[in-house]
N, C-alpha and C positions, 0 to 999 in steps of 0.2 A: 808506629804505635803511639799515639797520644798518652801520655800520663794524665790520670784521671786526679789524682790529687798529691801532696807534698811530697813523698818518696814513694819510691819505687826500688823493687830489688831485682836484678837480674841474676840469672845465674848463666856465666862463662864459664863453656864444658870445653874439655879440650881432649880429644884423643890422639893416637896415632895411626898412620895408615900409612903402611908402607914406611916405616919410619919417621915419616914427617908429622908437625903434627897442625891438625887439623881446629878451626875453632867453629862451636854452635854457641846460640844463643835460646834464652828459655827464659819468662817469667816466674815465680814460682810458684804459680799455681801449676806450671806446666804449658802453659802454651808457646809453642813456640814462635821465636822471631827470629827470620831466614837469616837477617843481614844485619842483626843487632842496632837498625836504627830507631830512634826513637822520637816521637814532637815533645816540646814542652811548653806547658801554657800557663803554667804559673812557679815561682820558684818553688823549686825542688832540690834533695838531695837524692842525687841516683846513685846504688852501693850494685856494685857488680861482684858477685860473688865467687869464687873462684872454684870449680870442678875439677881437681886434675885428674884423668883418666889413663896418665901416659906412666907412670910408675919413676918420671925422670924429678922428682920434686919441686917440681913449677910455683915459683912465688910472683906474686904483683909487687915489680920494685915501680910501677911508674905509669903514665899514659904519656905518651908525647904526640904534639900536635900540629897539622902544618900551619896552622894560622893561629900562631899560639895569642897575638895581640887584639884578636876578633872581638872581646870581650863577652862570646857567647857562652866559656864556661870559667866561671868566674877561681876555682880551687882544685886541685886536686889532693886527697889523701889514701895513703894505704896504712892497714892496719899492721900493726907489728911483726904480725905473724905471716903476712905475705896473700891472706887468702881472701881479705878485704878491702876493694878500693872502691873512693866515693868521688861522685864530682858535685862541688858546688855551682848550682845554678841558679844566678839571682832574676834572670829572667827579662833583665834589663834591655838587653842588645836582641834586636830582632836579627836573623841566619842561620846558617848551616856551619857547624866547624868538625873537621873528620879528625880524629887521633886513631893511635896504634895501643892496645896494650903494650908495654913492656914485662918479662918476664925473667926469672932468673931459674936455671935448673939447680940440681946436685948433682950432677953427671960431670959439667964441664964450666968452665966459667964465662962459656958465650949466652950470649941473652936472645930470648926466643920476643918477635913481634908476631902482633896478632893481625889478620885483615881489619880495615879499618871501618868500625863502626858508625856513625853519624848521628850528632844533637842535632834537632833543628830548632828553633827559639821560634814560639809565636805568643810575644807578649799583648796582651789584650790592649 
C-alpha cells in the first residue's frame, strides 16, 4: 500500500488462536492490509497502533530489524504507554528493510514477535 501523504496510522490487531497469537493489519479507515507491508514515497511518520485482542496485556516495547544499518527507516519510537509505536522515515535511502514488532505481555516476562511487516522506500 503506497502512502498517499506524510503519516499514516495503522492499526496492529492481535488475537489468539488456539493459544498463540495471531497478527492482522488494517488502515484506519478499516481496510485491510494482509501482510502489513507498506511503499513510501515521501518522508513519513508511520504510528502502528496497537489492538490487543488476546486479554494477555501486550505492549510495543520495540521493532527490531534485520538490516538495521539499511538506512531505510531512519527512528523508531514507542509511546509510554506501550500502545503506540512510530517509525521515522526520511525517505532518503531507496529499498526494502523487514522488522518484527516486539511485544511485552503481563502474563509472563517473555516477549511475543510479530511476523514481519515490510517498508519499501521509493524516494522520488
Amino acid at each position: 500500500m503506497p502512502i498517499p501523504n506524510a503519516s499514516l496510522m495503522i492499526n496492529v490487531i492481535v488475537n489468539l488462536e488456539q493459544g498463540e497469537p495471531t497478527f492482522s493489519y488494517q488502515s484506519t479507515s478499516g481496510e485491510p492490509l494482509p501482510s502489513g507491508d507498506i511503499t513510501v514515497t515521501e518522508a513519513s511518520t508511520i504510528t502502528y497502533r496497537l489492538i490487543d485482542n488476546t486479554g494477555k496485556g501486550l505492549k510495543f516495547v520495540g521493532a527490531g530489524f534485520s538490516t538495521p544499518f539499511d538506512g531505510v527507516i531512519d527512528a523508531v519510537t514507542v509511546s509510554s504507554d506501550g500502545q503506540y509505536l512510530q517509525l521515522l522515515d526520511t525517505d532518503q535511502t531507496a529499498g526494502d528493510t523487514k522488522f518484527q514488532f516486539v511485544l511485552s505481555n503481563s502474563t509472563n516476562s517473555l516477549f511475543v514477535l510479530s511476523p514481519d511487516p515490510q517498508v519499501k522506500n521509493e524516494p522520488d
